[in-house]
C-alpha positions in Angstrom: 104.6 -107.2 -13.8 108.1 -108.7 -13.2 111.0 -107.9 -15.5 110.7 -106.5 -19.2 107.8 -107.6 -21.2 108.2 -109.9 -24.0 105.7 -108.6 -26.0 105.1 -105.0 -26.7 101.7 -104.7 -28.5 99.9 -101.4 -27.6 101.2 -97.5 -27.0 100.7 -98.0 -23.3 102.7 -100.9 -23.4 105.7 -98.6 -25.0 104.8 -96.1 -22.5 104.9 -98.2 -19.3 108.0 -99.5 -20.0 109.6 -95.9 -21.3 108.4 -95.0 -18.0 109.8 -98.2 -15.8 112.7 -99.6 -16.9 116.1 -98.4 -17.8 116.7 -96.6 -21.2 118.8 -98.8 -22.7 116.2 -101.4 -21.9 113.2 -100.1 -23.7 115.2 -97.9 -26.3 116.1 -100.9 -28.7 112.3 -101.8 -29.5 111.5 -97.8 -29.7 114.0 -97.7 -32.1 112.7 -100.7 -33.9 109.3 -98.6 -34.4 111.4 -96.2 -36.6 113.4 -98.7 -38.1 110.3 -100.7 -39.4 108.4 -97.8 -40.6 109.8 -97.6 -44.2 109.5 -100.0 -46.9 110.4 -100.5 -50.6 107.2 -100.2 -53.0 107.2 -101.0 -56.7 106.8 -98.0 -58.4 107.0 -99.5 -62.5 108.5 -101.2 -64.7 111.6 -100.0 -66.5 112.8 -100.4 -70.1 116.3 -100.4 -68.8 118.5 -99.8 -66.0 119.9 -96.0 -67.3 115.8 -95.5 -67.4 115.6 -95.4 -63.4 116.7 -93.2 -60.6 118.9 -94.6 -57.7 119.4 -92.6 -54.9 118.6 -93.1 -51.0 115.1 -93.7 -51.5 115.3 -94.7 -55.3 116.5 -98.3 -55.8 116.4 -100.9 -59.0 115.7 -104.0 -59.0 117.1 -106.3 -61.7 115.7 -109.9 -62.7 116.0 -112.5 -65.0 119.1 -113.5 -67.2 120.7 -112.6 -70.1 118.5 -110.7 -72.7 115.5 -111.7 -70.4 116.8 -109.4 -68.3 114.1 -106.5 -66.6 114.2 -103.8 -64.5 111.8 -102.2 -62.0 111.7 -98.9 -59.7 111.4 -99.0 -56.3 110.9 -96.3 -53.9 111.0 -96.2 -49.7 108.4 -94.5 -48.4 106.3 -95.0 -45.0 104.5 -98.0 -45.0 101.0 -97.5 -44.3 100.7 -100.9 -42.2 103.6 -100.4 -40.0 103.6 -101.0 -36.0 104.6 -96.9 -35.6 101.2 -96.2 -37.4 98.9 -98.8 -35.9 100.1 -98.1 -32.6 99.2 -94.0 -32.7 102.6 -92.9 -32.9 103.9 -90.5 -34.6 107.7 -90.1 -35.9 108.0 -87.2 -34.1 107.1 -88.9 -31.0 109.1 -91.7 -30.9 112.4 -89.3 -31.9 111.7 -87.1 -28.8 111.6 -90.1 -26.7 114.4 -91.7 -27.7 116.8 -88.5 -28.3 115.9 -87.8 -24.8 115.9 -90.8 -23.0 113.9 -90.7 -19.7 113.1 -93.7 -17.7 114.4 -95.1 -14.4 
């Protein structure tokens, strides 16, 4: 293989190129893994905004106009689908790796 994949699309893919290229190389799509690996998910519907919770993983989400106004609850939590997941990593692994670096 010449030069740094385009694609990276299995866990020996982020392993080869942990293990071949420079950190700061192959740290920016490690750290994509992470940084993909949260989502917001509807959680219900509110009767107003005082009714929800907003906090770091709490959020409320406001539509309409006016008196049509309505509110819902959202919360972040790990989302099921993400590349971190499908791949067979797990958080853990991916913050060993990139909090210690490694690579050529």
């Amino acid at each position: 293989m010449r030069g740094y994949p385009k694609n990276l699309n299995t866990k020996k893919d982020y392993e080869y190129v942990r293990a071949n290229f420079p950190a700061e190389e192959w740290k920016p799509d490690w750290q994509k893994l992470l940084d993909t690996m949260k989502d917001w998910f509807f959680e219900g519907n509110l009767e107003s905004e005082d009714d929800g919770v907003v906090d770091e993983t709490h959020k409320i989400v406001e539509s309409g106009q006016g008196e049509e106004k309505t509110y819902a609850q959202y919360v972040l939590e790990v989302n099921p689908t993400c590349k971190l997941l499908q791949l067979g990593f797990t958080e853990a692994e991916v913050m060993a790796a990139l909090s210690e670096g490694g690579g050529v």
